[in-house]
C-alpha positions in Angstrom: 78.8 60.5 130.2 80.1 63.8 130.4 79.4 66.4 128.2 82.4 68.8 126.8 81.0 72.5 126.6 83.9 74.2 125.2 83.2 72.4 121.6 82.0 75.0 119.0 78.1 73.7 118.3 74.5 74.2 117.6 72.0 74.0 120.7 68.1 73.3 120.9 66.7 75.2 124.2 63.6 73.8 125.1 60.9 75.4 126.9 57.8 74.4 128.5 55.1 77.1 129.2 51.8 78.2 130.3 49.5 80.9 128.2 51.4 83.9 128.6 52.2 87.5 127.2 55.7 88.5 127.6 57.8 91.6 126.3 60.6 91.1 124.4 62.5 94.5 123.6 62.6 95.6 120.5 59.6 93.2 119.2 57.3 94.4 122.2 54.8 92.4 123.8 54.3 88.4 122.2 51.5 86.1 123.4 52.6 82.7 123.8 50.1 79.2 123.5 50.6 77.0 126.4 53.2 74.1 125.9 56.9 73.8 124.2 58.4 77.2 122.3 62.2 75.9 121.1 64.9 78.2 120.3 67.6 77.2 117.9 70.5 78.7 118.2 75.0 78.5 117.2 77.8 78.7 119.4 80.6 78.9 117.0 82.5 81.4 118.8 85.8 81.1 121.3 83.6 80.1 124.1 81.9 77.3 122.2 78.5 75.6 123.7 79.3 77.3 127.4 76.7 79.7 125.7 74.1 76.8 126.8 75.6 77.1 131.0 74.6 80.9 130.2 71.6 80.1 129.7 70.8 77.2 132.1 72.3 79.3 134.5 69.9 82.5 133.5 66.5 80.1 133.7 67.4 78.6 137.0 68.9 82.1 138.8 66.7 84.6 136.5 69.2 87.2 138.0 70.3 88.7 135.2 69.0 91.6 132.8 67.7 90.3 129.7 70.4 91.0 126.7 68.8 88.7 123.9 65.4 88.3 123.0 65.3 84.8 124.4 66.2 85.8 127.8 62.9 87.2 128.4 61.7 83.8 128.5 64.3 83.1 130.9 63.7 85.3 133.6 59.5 85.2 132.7 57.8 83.1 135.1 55.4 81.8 132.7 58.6 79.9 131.1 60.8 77.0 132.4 63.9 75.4 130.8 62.7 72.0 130.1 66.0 70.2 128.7 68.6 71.3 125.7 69.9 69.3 123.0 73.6 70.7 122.1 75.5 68.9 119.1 79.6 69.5 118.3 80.2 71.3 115.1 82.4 73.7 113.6 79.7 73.8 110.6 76.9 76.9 110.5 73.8 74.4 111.3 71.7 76.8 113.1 69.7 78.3 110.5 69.7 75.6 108.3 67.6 73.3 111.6 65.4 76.8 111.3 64.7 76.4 108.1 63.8 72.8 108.4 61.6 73.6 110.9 59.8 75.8 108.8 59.5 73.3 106.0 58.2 71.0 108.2 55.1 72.8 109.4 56.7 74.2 112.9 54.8 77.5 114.4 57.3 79.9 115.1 57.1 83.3 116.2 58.2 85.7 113.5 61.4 87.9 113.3 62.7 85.8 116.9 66.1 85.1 117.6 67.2 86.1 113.8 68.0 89.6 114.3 71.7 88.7 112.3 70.4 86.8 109.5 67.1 86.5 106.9 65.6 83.7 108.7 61.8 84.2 109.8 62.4 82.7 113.0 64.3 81.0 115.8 61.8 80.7 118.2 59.2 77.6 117.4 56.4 76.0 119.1 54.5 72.6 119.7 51.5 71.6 121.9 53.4 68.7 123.0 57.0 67.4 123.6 59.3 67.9 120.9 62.6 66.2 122.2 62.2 62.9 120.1 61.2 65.3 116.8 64.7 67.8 117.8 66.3 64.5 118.2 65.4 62.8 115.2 66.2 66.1 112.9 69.9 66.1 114.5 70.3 62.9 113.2 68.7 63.6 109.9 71.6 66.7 109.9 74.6 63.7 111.0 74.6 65.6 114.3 74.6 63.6 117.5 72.4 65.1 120.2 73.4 65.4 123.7 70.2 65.8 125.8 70.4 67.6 129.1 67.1 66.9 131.1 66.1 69.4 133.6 64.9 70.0 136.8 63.8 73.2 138.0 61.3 74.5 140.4 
């Protein structure tokens, strides 16, 4: 099945990592536990969830300059891509999975990600895989989750 990017959505990027400290602009220098930090983020705009390619794209190539505060994990070396989970919306889910999140007893990373809204964070973590959890809180939402699985050295 094939997987229609140019849909206006609300994307999971999942991240698997080893004990590392990484700058991050304007929030300086974060230490990060070894295992999964997930960034939860909207694509509501003209160019829909090709926002995700960006990214992909970013993780595998690391040849850009970081804009965001997530692409410092990108181009870190401590930090691979591990999968996404996109879902099609029109609907403003993104910091309403954050907040969930946050009910539900997720680390995060404060002030991540959330620069353009009162969320705490965007940027969670968990010692061990947290597709099936991400996949199960889509569903909870009425959102079906497209998982991308992947591969890079």
């Amino acid at each position: 099945m094939s997987f229609d990017y140019s849909n206006k959505g609300v994307y999971f990027l999942i991240f698997k990592n080893k004990p590392s400290k990484v700058t991050t602009g304007k929030l300086g220098y974060i230490s990060f536990k070894e295992g999964y930090h997930v960034y939860v983020g909207s694509a509501l705009g003209p160019g829909g969830l090709k926002r995700v390619k960006r990214h992909i794209s970013l993780s595998k190539n690391r040849d850009k300059n970081p804009r965001w505060h997530i692409d410092n994990l990108h181009i870190s070396q401590c930090f691979k891509l591990f999968a996404t989970i996109c879902a099609i919306t029109d609907k403003k889910y993104e910091c309403l999975v954050a907040q969930k999140l946050i009910q539900n007893n997720w680390n995060y990373i404060p002030d991540f990600g959330c620069s353009d809204c009162s969320c705490q964070s965007h940027l969670f973590y968990r010692k061990s895989n947290p597709i099936d959890e991400i996949k199960h809180l889509f569903l909870e939402f009425g959102l079906e989750p497209y998982i991308n699985h992947l591969n890079f050295k």
